[in-house]
N, C-alpha and C positions, 0 to 999 in steps of 0.2 A: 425578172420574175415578178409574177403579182399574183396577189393573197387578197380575197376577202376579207373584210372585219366588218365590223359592228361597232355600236356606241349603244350602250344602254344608260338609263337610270334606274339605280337599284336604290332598295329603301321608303321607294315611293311607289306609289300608283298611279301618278299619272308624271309625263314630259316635262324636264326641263326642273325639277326639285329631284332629291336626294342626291347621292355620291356616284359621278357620270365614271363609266367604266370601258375601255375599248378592250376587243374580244378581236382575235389576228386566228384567222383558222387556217388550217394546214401546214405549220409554222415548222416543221421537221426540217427543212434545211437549214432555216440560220441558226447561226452558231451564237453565241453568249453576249459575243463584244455588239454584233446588229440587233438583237433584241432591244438590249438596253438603247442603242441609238434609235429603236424606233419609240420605244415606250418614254423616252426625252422628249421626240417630234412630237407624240401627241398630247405630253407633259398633261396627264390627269396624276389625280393622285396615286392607280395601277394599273395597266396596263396585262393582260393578258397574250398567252401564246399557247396555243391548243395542239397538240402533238396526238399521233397514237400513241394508244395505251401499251404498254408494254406486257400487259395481261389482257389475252385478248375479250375476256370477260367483263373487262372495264370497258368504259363507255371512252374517256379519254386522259390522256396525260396533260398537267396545264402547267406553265412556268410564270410566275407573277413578278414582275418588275413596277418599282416608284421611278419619276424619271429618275434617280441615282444611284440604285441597289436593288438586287433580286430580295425578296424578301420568299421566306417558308411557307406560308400560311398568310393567309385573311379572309377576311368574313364577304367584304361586299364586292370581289371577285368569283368567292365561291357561289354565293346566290346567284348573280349575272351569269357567272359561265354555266351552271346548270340551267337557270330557265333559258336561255336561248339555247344550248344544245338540246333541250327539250321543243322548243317548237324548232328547230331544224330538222330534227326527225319525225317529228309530227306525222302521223301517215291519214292523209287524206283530209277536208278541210279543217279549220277551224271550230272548233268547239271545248266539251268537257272532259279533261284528257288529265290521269295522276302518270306520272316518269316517276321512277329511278335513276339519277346518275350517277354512278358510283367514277369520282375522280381520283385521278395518280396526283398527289403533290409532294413538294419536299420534307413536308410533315407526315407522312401516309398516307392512307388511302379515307377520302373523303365519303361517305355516301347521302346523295342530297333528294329528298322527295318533292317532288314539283307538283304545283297545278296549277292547270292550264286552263282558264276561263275565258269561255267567250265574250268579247269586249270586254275583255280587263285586262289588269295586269297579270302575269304569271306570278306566282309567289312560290318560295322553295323556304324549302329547314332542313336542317343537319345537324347532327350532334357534333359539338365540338371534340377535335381527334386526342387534344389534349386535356385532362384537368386540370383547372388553376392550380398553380404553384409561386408561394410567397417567395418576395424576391428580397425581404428586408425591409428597411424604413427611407425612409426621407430623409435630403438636409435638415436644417433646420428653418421653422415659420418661418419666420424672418427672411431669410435666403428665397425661401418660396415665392411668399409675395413680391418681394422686388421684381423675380422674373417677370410676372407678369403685371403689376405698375399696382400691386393692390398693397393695403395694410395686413398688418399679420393676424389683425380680429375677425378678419376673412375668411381666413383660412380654417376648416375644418366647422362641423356640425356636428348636434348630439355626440356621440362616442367616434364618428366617424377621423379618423386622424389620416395623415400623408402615409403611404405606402405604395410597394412594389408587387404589383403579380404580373404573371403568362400562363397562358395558356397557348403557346406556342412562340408568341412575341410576348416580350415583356415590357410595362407599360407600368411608368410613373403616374400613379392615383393619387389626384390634389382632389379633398374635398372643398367646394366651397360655402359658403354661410349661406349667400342669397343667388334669387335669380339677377335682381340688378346685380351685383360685386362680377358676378359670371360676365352677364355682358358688358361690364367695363373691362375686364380680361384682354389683355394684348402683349405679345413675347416684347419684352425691354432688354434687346440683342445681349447689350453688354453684360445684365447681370442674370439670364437665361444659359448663355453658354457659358458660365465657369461652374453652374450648379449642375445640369444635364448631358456631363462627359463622364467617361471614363465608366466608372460601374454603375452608373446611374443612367438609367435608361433616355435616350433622346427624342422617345415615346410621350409625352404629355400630355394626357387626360385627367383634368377638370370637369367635377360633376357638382351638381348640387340638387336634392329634393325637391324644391320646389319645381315648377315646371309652366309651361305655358299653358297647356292642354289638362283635365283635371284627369283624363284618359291616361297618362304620363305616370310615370313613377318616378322616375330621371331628369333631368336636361342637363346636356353634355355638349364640350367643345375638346375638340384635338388638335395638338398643334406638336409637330415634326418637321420644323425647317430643314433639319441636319441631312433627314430624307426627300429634301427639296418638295413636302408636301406643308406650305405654310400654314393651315390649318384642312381639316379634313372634313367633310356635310356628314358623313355617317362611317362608323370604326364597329365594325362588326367583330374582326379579333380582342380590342379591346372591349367589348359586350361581352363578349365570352371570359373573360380575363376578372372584368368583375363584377362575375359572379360569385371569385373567388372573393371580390371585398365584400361584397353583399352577406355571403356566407360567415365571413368574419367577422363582422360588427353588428350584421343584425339578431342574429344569433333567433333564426327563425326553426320551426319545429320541422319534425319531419314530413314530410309530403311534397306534392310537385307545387311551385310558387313561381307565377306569371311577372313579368314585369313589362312592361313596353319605355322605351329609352329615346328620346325624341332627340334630335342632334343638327346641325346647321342651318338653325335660324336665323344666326345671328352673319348669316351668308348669302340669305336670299334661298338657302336651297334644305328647306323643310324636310326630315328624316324622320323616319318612324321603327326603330329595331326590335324586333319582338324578343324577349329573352325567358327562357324557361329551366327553373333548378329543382333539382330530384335531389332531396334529400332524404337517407335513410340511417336511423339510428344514430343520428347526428352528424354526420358524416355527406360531402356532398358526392352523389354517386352520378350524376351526368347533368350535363351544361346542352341544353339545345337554342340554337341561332336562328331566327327568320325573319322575312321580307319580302315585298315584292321587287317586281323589275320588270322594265317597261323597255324596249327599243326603241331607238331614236333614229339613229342613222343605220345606212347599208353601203357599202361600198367597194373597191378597188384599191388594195399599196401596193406602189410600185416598188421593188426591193431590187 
């Protein structure tokens, strides 16, 4: 049997920066155990598998695999599989084109707006399916920083402290003090995995305010060994996620408040996440994600 896919870069606008994504279309025969063994072979950090929708008003059903685990939700799959099932159905040439793709995932039902620009990248948004929901606190500094080889006067900014959200995945939020402490940032195995088991999420996202770019609101690193993803270029689920920190600590007014979140520089592969919160009455009422995504590759799996 053989299946087209795809390789996109999403996050970016142009080849070969942000977080590279393979996209497996037609994928309704294999079963669970060959997913995962292809989403290994192509070992990105996910992997996609495009099915019909089971509503036939949906556009399509997608299953998302790291090479070690299917995961429910994420950000920089959903972007890549909409803007390419957007210019797949594309009718007639290239040009100035809005989609709707409304996807099936293990979270519910995704709906993503596309545009389709000629000679650029596609770029798609979506509203996050879930709202951030706190998961609790952190070890302790101390505990923190060793994981990643830093001191504990690193750790945390203005009010900002260690904490747990999801909005869908749940992701351990280390603030940290600078952008240099960030980019010295590196998982120190030993004292990483006895703090990131068990109720503590194996998720690890490190931010800090300052940023490269003055465009930037953020600069962020992720790192998920346990999910055989040793650090990630762009974490759009976690962007969604904190928005819940954001809403937390900054204790921003009512109205919609933009953020762009820039993420694996320190990878060679430049990200850019656009992040958008609707606050009303204090309260945050919706979380939306966006990005472009670029095509890279086209081709043939033999399965």
């Amino acid at each position: 049997m053989q299946l087209d896919f795809h390789t996109l870069d999403v996050f970016s606008e142009t080849r070969f920066a942000g977080n590279p994504l393979a996209v497996v279309i037609g994928a309704d025969a294999l079963d669970t155990e060959r997913m995962q063994a292809i989403a290994r072979e192509f070992n990105l950090a996910e992997t996609v598998f495009v099915l019909k929708a089971e509503n036939p008003s949906h556009t399509a059903r997608m299953r998302i695999f790291t090479p070690v685990a299917e995961v429910p939700f994420a950000g920089h799959p959903t972007v890549g599989t909409a803007a390419l099932l957007a210019e797949l159905r594309m009718p007639g040439p290239a040009g100035e084109h809005d989609a709707l793709v409304v996807l099936e995932q293990k979270i519910g039902i995704v709906r993503v707006a596309v545009k389709l620009r000629a000679g650029r990248a596609a770029h798609a948004e979506f509203d996050a399916p879930k709202l951030p929901e706190t998961g609790g606190d952190l070890p302790a500094t101390e505990r923190l920083a060793a994981a990643f080889g830093l001191i504990p006067s690193e750790i945390g900014f203005e009010n900002h402290r260690p904490t747990i959200f999801s909005a869908g995945l749940a992701f351990a939020f280390v603030p940290i003090a600078s952008l240099a402490a960030l980019g010295r940032a590196a998982v120190h195995a030993q004292h990483f995995a006895p703090v990131f088991a068990g109720a503590v999420p194996g998720l690890v996202y490190l931010y800090t305010r300052q940023s490269v770019h003055t465009s930037s609101s953020f600069h962020s690193r992720m790192f998920a060994p346990a999910f055989g993803v040793p650090e990630d270029p762009a974490t759009g689920s976690a962007a969604a996620a904190l928005a819940g920190v954001i809403h937390r600590f900054d204790a921003l007014p009512d109205g919609t408040h933009r953020r762009t979140i820039e993420q694996g520089f320190e990878m060679g592969r430049p990200s850019y996440i656009s992040l958008a919160l609707q606050i009303s009455r204090g309260r945050l009422e919706s979380v939306r994600i966006g990005g472009d995504a670029v095509r890279v590759t086209t081709g043939q799996l033999t399965c």
